[in-house]
BAKOL-591076 format. One record per atom (N, C-alpha, C): residue number from 1; x, y, z. Coordinates in steps of 0.001 Angstrom, whole numbers, plus 500000, padded with zeros to 6 digits. Example, Ala and Ser with C-alpha at 12.3 -4.5 7.8 and 13.67 -1.06 7.14 Angstrom:
# residues 2
REC,seq,x,y,z
REC,1,513190,494310,507800
REC,1,512300,495500,507800
REC,1,513200,496700,507800
REC,2,512850,497750,507080
REC,2,513670,498940,507140
REC,2,512900,500030,507870
//
This chain:
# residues 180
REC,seq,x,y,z
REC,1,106065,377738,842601
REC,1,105155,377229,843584
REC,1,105402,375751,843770
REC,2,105402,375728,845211
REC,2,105822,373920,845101
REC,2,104720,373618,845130
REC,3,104585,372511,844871
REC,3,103319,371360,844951
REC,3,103671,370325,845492
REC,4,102796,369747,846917
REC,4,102884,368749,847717
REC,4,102776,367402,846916
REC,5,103775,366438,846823
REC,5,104172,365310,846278
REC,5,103337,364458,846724
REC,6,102364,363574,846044
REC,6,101422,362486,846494
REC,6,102030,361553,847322
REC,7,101478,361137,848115
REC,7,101780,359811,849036
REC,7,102451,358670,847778
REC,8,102012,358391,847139
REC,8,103191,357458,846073
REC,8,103956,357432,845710
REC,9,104252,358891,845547
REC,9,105394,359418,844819
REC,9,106731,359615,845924
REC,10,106119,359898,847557
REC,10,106837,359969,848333
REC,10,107491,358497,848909
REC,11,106079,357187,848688
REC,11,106900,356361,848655
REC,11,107581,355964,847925
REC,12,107747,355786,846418
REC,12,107916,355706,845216
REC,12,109596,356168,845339
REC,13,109759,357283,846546
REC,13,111322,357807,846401
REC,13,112208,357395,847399
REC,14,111162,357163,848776
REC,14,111396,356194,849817
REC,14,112126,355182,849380
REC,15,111345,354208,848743
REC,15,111451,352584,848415
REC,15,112801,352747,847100
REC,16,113007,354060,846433
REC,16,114277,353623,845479
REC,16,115482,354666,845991
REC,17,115115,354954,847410
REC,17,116334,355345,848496
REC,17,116827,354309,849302
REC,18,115821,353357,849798
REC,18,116305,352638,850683
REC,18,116868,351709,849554
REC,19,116473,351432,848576
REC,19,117395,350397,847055
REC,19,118596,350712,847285
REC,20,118607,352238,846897
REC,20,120452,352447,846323
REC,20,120825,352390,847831
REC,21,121139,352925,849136
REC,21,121396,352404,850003
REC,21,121654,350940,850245
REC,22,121019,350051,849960
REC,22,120953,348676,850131
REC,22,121999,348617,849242
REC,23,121812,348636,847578
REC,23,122967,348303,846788
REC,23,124343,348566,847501
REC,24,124428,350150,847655
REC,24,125844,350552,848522
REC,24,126009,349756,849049
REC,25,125723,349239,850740
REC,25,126109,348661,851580
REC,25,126113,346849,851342
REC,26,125763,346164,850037
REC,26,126070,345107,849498
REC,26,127534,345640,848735
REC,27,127666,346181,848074
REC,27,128819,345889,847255
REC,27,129782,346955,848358
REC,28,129829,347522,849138
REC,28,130673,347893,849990
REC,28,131345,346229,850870
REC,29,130315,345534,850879
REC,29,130341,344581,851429
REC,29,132043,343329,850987
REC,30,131588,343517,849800
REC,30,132827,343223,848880
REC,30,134235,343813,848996
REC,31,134573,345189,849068
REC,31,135615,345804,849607
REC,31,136194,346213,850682
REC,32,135551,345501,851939
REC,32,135347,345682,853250
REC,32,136619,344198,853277
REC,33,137948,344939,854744
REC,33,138770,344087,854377
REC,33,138672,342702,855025
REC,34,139322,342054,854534
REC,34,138961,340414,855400
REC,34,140258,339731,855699
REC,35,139833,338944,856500
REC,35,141502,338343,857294
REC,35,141816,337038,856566
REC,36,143093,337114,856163
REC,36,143498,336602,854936
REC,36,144655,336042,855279
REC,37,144603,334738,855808
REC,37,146353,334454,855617
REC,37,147626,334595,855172
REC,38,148546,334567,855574
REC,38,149501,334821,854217
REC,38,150070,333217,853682
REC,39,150427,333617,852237
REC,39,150047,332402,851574
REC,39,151731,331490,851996
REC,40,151238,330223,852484
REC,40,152402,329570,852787
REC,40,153760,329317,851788
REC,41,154765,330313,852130
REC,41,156011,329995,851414
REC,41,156985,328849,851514
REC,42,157013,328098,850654
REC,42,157880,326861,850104
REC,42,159320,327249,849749
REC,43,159937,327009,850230
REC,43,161348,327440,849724
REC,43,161555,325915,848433
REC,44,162506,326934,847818
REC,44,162562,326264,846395
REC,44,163424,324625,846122
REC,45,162637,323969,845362
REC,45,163112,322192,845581
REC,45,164780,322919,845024
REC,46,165799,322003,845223
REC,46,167538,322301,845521
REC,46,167201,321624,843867
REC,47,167955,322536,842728
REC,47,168944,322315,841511
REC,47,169726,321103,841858
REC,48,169528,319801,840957
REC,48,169941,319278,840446
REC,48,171055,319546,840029
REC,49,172574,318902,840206
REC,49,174156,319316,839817
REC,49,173844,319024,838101
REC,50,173935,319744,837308
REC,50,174779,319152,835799
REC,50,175096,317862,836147
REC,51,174389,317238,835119
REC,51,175614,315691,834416
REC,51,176825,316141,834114
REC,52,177356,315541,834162
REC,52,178673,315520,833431
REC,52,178714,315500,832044
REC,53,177933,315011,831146
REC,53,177429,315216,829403
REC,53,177518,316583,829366
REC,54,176097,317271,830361
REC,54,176206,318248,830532
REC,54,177302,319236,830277
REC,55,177829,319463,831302
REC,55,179179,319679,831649
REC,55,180256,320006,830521
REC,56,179998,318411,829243
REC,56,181432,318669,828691
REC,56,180400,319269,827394
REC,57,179675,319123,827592
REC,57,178573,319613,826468
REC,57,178494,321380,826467
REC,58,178437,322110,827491
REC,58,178752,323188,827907
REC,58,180238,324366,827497
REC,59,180923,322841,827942
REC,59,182365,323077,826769
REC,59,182022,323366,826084
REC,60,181829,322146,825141
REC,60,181862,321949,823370
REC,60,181312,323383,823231
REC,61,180150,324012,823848
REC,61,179737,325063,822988
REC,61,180611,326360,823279
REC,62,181535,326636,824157
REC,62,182564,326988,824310
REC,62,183755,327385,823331
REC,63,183607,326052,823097
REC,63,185244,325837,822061
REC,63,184616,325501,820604
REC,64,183155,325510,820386
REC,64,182868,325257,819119
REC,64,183005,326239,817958
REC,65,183837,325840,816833
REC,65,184707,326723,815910
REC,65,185942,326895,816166
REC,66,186771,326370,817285
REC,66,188164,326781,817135
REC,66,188702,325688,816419
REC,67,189541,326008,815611
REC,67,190622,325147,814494
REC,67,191340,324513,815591
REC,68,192030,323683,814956
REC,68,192868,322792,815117
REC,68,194497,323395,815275
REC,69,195248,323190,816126
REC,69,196737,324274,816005
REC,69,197829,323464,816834
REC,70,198809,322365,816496
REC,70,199208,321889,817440
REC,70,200154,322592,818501
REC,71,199862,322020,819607
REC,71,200366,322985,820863
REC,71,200115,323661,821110
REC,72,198434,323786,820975
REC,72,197659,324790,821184
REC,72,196989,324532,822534
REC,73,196641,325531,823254
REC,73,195637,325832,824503
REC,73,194867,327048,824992
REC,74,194601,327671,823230
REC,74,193815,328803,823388
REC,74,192319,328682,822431
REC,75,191636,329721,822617
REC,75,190713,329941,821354
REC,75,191220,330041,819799
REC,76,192723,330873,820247
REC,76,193346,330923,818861
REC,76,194060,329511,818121
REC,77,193720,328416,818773
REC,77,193674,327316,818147
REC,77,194478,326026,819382
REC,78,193694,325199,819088
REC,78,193707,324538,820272
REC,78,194130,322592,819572
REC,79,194851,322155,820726
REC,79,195141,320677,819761
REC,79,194113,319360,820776
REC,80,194577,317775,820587
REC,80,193824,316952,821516
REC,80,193488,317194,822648
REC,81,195288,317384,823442
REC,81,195904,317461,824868
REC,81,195315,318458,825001
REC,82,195728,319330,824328
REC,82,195247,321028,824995
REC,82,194024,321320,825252
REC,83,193057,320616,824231
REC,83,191482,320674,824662
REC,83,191144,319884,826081
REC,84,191830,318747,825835
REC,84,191254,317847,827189
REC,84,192001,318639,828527
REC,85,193313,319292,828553
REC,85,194101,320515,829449
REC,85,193153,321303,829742
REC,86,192113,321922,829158
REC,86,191377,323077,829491
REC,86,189976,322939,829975
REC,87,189382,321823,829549
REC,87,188308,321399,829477
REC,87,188363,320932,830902
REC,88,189297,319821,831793
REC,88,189304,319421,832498
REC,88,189764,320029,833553
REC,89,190613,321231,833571
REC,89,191089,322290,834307
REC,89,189825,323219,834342
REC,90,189072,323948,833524
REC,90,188105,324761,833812
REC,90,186727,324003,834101
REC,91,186264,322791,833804
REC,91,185030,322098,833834
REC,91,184985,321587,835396
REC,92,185887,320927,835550
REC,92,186422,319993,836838
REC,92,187395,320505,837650
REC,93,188117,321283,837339
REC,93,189127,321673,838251
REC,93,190032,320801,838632
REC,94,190523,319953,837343
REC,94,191521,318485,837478
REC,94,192741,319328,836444
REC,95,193554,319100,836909
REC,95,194724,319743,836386
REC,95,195742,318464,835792
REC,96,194862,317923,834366
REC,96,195586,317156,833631
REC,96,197384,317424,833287
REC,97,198049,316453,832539
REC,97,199162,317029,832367
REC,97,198476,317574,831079
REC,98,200053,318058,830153
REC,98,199343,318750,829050
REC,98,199931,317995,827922
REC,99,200069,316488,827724
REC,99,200765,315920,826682
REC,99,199592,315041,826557
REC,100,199152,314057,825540
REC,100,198248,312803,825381
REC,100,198944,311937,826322
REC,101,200746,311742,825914
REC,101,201599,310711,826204
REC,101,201024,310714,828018
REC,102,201310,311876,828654
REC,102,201329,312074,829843
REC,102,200028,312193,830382
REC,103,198919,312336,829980
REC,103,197235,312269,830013
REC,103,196901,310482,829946
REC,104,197770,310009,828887
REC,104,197372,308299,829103
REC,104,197548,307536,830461
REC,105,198963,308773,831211
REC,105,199448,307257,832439
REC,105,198465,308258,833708
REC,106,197520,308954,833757
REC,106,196572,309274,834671
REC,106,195188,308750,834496
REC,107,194697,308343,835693
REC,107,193488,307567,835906
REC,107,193194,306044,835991
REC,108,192201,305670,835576
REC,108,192131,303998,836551
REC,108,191549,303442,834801
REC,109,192008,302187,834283
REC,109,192011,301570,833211
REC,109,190139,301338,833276
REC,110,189866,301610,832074
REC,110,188304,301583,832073
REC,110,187748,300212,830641
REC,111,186985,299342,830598
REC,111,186885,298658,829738
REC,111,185821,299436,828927
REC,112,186163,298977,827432
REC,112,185399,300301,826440
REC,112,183858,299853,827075
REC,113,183216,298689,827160
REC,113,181719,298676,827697
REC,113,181110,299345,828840
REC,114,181961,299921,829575
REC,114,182018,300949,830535
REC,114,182291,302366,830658
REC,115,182231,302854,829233
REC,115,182612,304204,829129
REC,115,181348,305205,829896
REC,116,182112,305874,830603
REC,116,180802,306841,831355
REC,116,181342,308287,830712
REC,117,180331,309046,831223
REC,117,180823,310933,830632
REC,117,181722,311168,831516
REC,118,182639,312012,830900
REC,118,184155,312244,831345
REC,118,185277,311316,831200
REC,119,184885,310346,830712
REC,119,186174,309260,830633
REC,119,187109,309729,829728
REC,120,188347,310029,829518
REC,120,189519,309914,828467
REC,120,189580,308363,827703
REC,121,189575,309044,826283
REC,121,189392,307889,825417
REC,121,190604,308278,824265
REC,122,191192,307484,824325
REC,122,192756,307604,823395
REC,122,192275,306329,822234
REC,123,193064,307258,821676
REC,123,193332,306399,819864
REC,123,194282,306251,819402
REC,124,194329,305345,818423
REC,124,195731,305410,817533
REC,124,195227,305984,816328
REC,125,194981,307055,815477
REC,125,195531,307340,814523
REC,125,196421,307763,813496
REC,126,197346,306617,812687
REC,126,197676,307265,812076
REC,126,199001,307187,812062
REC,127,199438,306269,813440
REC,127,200588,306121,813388
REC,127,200988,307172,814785
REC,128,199559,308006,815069
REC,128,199879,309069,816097
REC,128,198660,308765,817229
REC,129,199193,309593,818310
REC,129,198070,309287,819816
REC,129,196921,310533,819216
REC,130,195953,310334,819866
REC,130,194973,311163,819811
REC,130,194209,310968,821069
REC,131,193534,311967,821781
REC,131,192625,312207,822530
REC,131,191838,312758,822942
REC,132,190297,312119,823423
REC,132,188957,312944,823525
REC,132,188482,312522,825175
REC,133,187168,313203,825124
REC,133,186517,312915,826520
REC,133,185181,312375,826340
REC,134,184481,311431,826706
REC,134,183365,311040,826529
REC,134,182414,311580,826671
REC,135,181108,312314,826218
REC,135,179985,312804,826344
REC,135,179080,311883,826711
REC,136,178715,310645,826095
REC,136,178253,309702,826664
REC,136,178796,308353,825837
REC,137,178051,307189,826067
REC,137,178431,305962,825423
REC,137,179307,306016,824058
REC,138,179021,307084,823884
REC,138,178833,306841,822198
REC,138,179418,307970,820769
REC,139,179268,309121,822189
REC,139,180072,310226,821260
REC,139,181016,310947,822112
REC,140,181568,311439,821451
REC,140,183141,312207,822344
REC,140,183544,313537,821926
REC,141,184088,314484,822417
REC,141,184581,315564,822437
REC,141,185953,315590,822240
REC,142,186443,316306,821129
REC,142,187687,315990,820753
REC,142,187766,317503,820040
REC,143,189437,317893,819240
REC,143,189936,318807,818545
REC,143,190540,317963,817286
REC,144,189969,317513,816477
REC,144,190045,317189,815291
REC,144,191287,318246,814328
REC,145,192292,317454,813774
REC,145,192760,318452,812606
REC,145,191889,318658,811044
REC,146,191204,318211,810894
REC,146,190226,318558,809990
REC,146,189519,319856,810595
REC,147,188826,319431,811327
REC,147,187356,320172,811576
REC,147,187269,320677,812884
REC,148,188343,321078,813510
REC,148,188719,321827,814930
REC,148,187720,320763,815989
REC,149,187250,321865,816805
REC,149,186959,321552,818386
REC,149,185434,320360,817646
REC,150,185495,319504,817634
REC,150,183546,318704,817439
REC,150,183193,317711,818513
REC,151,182084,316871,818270
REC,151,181423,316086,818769
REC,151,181813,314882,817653
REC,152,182529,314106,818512
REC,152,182433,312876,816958
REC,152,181500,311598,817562
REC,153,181295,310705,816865
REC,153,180699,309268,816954
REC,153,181687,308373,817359
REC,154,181332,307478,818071
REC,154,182408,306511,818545
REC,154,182209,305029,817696
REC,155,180864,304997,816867
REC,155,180551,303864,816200
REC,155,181039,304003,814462
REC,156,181951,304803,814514
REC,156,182348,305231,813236
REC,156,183293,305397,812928
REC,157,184265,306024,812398
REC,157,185755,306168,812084
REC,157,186643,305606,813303
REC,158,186196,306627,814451
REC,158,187029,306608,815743
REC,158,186831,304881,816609
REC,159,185650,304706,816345
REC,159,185216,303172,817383
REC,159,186666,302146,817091
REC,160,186887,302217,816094
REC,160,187936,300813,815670
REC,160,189556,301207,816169
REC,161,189679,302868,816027
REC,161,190910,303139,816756
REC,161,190848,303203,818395
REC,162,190148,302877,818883
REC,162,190041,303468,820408
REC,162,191128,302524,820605
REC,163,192056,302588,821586
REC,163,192879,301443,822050
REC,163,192722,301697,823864
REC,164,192237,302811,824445
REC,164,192407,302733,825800
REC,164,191298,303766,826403
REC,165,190706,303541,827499
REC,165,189767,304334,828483
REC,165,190182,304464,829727
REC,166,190256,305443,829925
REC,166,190726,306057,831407
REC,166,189796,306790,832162
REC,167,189539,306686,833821
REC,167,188504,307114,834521
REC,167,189586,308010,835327
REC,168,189057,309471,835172
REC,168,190348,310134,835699
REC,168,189035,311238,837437
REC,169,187661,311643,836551
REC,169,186591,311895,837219
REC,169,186630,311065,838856
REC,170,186566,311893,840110
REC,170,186325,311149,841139
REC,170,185051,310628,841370
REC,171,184961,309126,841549
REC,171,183372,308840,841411
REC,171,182602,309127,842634
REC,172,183430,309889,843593
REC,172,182276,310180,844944
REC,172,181536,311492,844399
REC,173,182573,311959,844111
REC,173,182052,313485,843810
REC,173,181182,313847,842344
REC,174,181600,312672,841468
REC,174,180031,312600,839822
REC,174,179469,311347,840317
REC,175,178993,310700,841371
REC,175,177907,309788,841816
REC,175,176880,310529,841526
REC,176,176123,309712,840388
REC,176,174518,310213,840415
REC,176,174254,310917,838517
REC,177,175530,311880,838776
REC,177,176083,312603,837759
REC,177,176798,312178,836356
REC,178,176823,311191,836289
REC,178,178205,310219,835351
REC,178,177291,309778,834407
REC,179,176265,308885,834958
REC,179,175196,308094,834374
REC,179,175877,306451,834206
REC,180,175001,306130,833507
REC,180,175566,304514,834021
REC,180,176862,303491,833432
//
C-alpha cells in the first residue's frame, strides 16, 4: 500500500534534486571545453661551437690509454707526430705533415705568452724533438714514451723545454672558440 508522502518530505526531495542537479551542472562546468591558445613555440637558442680545449679534450678521451709506439698512427700505439697527424686531421680537418721535423716548418711563429688551444708546442727533449697541442695556457696533449697518449703541465718538466709555438688553427674560423 503506498502512502501519500507529506508535503516535506516531497519538498525535502525537491530541494536535494534540484542540489545534485546544481552540483552536476557546476562541475560539468569544469569539463566543458574552452578556447585555449596554442602555446607559443620558440625555436631553440643555436648550440654554441665547442672550444677548441674542448675539441682536443674530446680527443684526449679518445686516445686515452694508448702506449707510446714510434711511427705510430693507430690505437695500436701511437707516437708525438702521429698523435698531433690524427688529432688534427680528424678534430680539424688540417692535414698536418706526419714528421715533428715537418709539423715545426707549418704555421705562423707564436710567442709562448700567447699560447691559445690548438697551438703546436715543440720541445727539446733529450737531445730529441717532441710534440704536443695546447689545451689551454698551461697544459698540453701529447703521446709521452712513458705514459702513452696524456694531458701534461706546461709549468713543470715540459715548461723549460718548450723551444717553439706554432699557430697552425685558422683564426677566422676558431674566432670566439680559441679563447684568449
Amino acid at each position: 500500500m503506498n502512502t501519500p508522502l507529506s508535503t516535506s518530505a516531497r519538498l525535502f526531495q525537491a530541494t536535494m534534486g534540484a542540489m545534485i542537479l546544481a552540483v552536476f551542472l557546476v562541475m560539468g562546468q569544469g569539463c566543458a571545453p574552452k578556447a585555449v591558445s596554442p602555446p607559443e613555440v620558440q625555436p631553440p637558442a643555436p648550440t654554441p661551437p665547442p672550444s677548441v680545449s674542448d675539441i682536443i679534450m674530446e680527443q684526449y678521451e679518445k686516445w686515452k690509454g694508448v702506449s707510446y709506439r714510434f711511427g705510430g698512427t693507430s690505437r695500436a700505439g701511437v707516437d708525438c707526430s702521429g698523435l698531433m697527424f690524427v688529432v688534427f686531421r680528424d678534430a680539424f680537418e688540417i692535414d698536418l705533415p706526419r714528421t715533428s721535423i715537418e709539423q715545426s716548418r707549418v704555421g705562423q711563429p707564436v710567442p709562448r705568452e700567447a699560447i691559445r688551444p690548438g697551438d703546436l708546442l715543440f720541445f727539446s727533449d733529450r737531445k730529441t724533438d717532441h710534440i704536443g697541442v695546447a689545451v689551454d695556457g698551461k697544459r698540453f696533449l701529447q703521446a709521452s714514451t712513458s705514459v702513452g697518449v696524456t694531458i701534461s703541465d706546461l709549468d713543470t718538466y715540459w715548461g723549460v723545454r718548450l723551444t717553439r709555438v706554432s699557430r697552425v688553427l685558422d683564426e677566422t674560423k676558431y674566432a670566439g672558440v680559441t679563447g684568449p
